[in-house]
GUTI-435691 format. One record per residue: residue in three letters; x, y, z of N, C-alpha, C, CB in turn; residue number from 1. Coordinates in Angstrom, 2 decimals. Glycine has a CB too. Example, Ala and Ser with C-alpha at 12.3 -4.5 7.8 and 13.67 -1.06 7.14 Angstrom:
// residues 2
- type, n_c1, n_c2, n_c3, ca_c1, ca_c2, ca_c3, c_c1, c_c2, c_c3, cb_c1, cb_c2, cb_c3, seq
- ALA, 13.19, -5.69, 7.80, 12.30, -4.50, 7.80, 13.20, -3.30, 7.80, 11.31, -4.47, 9.05, 1
- SER, 12.85, -2.25, 7.08, 13.67, -1.06, 7.14, 12.90, 0.03, 7.87, 14.08, -0.60, 5.72, 2
***
This chain:
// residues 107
- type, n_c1, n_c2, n_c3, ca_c1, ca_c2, ca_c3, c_c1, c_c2, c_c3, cb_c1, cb_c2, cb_c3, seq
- UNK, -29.17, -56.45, 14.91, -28.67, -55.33, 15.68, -27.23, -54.98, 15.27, -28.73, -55.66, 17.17, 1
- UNK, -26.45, -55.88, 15.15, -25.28, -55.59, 14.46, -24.84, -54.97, 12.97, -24.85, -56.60, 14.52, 2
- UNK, -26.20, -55.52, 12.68, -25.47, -54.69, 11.02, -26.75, -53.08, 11.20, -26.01, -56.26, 8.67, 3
- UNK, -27.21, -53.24, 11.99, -27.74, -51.70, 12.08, -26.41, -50.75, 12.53, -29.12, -51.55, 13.38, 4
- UNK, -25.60, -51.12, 13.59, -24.43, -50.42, 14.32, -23.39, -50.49, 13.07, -23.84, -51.26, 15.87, 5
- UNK, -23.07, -51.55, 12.49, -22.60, -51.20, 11.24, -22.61, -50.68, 10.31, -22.52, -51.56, 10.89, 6
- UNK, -24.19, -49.99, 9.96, -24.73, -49.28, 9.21, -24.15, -47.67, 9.50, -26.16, -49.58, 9.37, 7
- UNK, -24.44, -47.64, 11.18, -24.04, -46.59, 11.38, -23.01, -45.91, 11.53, -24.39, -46.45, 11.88, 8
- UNK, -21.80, -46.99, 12.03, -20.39, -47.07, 12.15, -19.85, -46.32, 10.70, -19.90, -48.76, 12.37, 9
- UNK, -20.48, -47.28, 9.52, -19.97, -46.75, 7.87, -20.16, -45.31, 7.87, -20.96, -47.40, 6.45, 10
- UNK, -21.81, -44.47, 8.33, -21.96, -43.32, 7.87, -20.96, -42.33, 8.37, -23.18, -42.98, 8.10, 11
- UNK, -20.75, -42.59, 9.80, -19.90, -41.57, 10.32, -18.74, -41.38, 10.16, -19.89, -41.52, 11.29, 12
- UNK, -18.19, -43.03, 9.18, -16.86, -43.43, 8.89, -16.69, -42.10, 7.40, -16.76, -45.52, 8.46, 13
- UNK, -18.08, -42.09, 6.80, -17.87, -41.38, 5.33, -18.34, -40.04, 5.47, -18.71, -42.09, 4.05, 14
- UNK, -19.00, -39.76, 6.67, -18.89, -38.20, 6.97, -17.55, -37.31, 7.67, -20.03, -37.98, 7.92, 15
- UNK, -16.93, -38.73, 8.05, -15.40, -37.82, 8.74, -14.29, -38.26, 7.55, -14.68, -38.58, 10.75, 16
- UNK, -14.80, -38.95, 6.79, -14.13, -38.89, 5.34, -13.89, -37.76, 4.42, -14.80, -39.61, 4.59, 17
- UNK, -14.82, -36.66, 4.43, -15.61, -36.03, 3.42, -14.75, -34.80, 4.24, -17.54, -36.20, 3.27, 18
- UNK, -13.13, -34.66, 3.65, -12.74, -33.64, 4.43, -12.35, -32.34, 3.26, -11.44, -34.21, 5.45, 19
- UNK, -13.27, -32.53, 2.29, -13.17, -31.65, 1.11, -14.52, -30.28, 2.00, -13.78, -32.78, -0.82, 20
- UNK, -15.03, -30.92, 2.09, -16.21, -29.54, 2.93, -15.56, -29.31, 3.79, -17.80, -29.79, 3.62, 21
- UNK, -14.57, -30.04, 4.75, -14.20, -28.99, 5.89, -13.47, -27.54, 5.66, -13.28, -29.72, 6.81, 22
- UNK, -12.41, -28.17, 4.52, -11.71, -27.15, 3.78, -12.46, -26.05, 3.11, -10.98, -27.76, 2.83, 23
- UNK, -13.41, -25.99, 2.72, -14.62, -25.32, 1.52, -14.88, -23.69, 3.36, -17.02, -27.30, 0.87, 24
- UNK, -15.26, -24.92, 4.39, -16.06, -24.18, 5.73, -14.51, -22.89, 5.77, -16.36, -25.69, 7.74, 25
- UNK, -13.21, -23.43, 6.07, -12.14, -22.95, 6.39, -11.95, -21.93, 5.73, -11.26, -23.67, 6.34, 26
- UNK, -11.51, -22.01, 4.39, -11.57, -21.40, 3.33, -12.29, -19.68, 3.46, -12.32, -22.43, 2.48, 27
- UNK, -13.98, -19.89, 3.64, -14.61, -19.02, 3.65, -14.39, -17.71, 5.25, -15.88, -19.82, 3.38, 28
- UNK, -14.47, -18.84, 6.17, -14.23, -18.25, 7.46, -12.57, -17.24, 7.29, -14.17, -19.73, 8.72, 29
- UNK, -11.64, -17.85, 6.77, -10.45, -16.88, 6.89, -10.16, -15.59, 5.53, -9.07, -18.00, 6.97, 30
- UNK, -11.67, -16.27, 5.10, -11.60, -14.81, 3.84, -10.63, -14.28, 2.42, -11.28, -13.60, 4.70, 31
- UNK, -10.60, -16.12, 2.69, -9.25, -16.25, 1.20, -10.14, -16.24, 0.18, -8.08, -17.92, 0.96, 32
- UNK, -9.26, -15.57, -0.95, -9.91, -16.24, -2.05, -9.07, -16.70, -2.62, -10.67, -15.62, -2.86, 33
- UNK, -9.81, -17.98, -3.40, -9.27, -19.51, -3.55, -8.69, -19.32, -4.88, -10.47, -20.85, -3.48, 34
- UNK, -9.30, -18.19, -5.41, -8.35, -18.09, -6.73, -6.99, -17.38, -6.74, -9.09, -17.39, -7.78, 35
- UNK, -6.61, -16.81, -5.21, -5.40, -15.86, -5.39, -4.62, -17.46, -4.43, -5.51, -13.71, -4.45, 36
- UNK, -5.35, -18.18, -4.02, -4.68, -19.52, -3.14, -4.24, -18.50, -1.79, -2.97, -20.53, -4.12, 37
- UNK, -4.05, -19.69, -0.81, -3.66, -19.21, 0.64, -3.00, -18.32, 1.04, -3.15, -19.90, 1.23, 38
- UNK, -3.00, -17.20, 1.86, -1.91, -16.16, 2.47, -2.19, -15.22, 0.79, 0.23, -17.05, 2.96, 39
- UNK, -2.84, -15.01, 0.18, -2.31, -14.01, -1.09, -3.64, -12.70, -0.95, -2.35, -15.10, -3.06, 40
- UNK, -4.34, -12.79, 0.05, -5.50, -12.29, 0.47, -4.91, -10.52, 0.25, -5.97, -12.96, 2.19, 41
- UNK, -5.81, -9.40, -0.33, -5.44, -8.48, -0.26, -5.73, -7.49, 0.82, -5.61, -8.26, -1.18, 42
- UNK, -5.36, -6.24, 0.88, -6.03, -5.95, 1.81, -7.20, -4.93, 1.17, -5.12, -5.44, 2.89, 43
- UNK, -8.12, -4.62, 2.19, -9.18, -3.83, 1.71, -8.47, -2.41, 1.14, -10.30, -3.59, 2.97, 44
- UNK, -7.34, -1.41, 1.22, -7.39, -0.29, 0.94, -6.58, -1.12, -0.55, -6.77, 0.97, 2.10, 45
- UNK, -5.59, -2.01, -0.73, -5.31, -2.30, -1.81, -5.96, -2.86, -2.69, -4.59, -2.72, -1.75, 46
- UNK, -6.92, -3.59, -2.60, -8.08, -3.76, -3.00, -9.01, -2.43, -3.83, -8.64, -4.24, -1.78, 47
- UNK, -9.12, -1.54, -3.24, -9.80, -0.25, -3.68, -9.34, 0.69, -4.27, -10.23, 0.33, -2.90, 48
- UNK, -7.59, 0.61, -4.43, -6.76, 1.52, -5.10, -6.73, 0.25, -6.37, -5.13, 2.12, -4.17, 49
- UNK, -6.91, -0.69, -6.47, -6.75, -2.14, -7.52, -7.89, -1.82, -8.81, -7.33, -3.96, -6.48, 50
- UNK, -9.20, -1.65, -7.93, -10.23, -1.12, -8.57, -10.69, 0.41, -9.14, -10.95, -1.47, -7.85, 51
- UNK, -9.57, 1.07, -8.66, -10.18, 2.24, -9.25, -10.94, 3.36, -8.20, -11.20, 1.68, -10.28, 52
- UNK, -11.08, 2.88, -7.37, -11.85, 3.53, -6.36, -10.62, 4.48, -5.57, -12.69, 2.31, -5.32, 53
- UNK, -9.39, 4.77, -5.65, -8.39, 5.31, -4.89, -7.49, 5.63, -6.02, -7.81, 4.40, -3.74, 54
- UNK, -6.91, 7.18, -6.06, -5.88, 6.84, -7.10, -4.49, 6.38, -6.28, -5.60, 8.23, -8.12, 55
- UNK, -3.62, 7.01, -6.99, -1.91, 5.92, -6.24, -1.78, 7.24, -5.03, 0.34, 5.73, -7.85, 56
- UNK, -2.10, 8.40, -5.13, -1.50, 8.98, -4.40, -2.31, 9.17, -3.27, -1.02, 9.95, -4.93, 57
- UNK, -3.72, 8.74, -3.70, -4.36, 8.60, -1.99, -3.90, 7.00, -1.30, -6.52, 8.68, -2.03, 58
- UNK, -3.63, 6.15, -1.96, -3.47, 5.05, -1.79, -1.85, 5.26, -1.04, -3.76, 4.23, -3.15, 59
- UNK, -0.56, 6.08, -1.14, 0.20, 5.95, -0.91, 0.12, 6.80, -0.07, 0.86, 5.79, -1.60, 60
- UNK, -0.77, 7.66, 0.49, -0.87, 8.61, 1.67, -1.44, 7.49, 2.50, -1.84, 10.11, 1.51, 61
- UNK, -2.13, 7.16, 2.49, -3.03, 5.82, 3.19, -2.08, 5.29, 4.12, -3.54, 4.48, 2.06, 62
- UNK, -1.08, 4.18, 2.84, 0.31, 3.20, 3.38, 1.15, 4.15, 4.39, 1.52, 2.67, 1.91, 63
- UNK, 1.42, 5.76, 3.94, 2.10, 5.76, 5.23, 1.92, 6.50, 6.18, 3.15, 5.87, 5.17, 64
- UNK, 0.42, 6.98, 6.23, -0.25, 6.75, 7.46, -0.19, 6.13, 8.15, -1.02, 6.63, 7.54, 65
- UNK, -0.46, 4.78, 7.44, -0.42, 3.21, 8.58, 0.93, 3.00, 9.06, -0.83, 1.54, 7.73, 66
- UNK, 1.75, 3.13, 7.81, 3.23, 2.89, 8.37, 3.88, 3.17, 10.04, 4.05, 3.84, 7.45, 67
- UNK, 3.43, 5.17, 10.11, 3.98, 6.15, 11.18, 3.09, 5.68, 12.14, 3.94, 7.81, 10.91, 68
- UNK, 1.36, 5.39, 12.06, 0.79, 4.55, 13.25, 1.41, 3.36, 13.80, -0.43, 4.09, 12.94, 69
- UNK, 1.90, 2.46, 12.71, 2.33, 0.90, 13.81, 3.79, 1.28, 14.08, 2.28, -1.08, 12.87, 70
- UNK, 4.77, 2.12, 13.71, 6.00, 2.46, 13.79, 5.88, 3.17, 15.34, 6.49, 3.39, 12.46, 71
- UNK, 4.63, 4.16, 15.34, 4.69, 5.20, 16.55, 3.51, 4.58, 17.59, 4.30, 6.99, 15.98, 72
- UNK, 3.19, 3.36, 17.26, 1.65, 3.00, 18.35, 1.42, 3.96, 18.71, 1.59, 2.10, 19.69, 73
- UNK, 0.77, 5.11, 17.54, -0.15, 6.09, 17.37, -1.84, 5.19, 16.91, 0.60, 7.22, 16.08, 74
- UNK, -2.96, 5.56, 17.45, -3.87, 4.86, 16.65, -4.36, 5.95, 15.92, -4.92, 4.03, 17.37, 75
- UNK, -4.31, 7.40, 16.24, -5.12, 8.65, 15.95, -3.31, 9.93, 16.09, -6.89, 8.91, 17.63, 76
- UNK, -3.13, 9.50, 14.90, -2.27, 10.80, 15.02, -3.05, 12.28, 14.82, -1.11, 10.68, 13.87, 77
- UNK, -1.79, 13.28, 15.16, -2.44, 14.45, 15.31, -2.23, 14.94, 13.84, -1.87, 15.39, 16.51, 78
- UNK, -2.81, 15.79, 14.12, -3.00, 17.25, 12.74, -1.83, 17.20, 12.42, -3.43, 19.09, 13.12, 79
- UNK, -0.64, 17.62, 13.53, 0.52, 18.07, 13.47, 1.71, 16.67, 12.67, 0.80, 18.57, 15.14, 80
- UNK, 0.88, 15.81, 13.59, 1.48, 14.29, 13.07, 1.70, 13.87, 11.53, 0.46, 13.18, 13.56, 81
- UNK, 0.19, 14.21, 11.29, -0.27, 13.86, 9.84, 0.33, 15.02, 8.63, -2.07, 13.86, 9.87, 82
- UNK, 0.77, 15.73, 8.97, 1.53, 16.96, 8.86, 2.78, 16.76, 8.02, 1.90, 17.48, 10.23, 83
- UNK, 3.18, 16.15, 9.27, 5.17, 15.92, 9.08, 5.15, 14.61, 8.29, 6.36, 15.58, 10.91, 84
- UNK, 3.87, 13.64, 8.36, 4.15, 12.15, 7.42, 3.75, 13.10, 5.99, 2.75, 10.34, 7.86, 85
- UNK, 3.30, 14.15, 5.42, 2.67, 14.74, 4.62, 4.18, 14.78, 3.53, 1.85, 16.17, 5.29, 86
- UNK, 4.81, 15.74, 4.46, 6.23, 16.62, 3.90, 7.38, 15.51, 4.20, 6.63, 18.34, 4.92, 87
- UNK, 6.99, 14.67, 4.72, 8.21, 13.30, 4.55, 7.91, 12.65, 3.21, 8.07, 11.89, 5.87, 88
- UNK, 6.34, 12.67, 2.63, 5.87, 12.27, 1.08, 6.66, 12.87, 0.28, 4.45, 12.65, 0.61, 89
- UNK, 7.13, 14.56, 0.51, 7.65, 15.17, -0.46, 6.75, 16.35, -1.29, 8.06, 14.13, -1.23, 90
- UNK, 5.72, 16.20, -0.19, 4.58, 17.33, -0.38, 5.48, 19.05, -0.04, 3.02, 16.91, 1.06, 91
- UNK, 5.01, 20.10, -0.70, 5.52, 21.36, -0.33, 4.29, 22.20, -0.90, 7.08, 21.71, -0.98, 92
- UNK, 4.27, 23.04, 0.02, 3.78, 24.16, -0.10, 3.93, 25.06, -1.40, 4.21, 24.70, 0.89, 93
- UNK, 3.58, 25.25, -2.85, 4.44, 25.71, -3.83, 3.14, 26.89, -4.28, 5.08, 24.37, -5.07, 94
- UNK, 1.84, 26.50, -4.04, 0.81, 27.61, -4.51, 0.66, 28.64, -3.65, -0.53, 27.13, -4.72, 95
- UNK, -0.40, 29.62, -4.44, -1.27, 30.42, -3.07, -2.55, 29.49, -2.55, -2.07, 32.15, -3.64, 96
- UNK, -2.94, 29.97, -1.57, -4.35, 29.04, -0.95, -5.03, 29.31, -1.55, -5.01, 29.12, 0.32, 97
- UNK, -6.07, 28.71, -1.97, -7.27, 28.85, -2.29, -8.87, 28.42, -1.68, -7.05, 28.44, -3.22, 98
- UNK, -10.01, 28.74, -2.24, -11.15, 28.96, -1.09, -11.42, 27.24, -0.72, -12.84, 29.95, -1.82, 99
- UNK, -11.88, 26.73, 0.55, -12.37, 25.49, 0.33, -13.50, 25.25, -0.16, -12.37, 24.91, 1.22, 100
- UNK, -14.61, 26.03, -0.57, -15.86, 26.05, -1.04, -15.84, 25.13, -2.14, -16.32, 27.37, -1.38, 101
- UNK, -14.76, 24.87, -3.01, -14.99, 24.12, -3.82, -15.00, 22.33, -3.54, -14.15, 24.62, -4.66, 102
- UNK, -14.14, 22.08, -2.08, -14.03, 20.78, -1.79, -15.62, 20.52, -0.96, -12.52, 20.51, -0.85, 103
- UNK, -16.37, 21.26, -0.92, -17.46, 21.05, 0.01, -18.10, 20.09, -0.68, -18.33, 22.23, 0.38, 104
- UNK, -19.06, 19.23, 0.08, -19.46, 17.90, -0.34, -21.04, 18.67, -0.69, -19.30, 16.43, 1.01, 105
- UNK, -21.73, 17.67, -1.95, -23.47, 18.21, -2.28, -23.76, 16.92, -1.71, -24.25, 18.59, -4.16, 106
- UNK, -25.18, 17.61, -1.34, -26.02, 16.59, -0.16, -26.89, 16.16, -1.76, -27.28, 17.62, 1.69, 107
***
């Protein structure tokens, strides 16, 4: 009976040993990747301007969007909002308008 409890004593001794999987569980749950190592995690819109999927200047309309939201605990700025962060970019008015027919999306 004793070396059965000993038997069992060892396993649980080498399963709370085995603290390389706990790290592996951690790891995945906080969405690191292990090749950029801890805290270097990107974010999803930098991520997508990284790849190609965003150029710099939607990518930098993006950043300060977010910026004037956590600056103004705005979650949904207005038209008017999105406006004035537009012409703080350094955006101006310099053409004539033209039709939107061409930005329309094909189904």
């Amino acid at each position: 009976m004793k070396a059965e409890t000993k038997t069992q004593e060892q396993q649980v001794t080498e399963k709370r040993a085995n603290s390389e999987r706990r790290d592996s569980v951690v790891d995945r749950r906080l969405g690191l990747d292990r090749r950029r190592g801890p805290g270097r995690r990107r974010s999803d819109e930098r991520k997508n301007a990284e790849e190609g999927q965003m150029s710099d200047e939607q990518f930098q309309f993006l950043m300060a969007i977010d910026e004037y939201k956590r600056k103004n605990s705005r979650p949904f700025p207005t038209w008017t909002e999105v406006l004035e962060v537009i012409t703080a970019l350094g955006y101006r008015k310099v053409a004539e308008p033209q039709s939107l027919a061409s930005f329309a999306k094909k189904n």
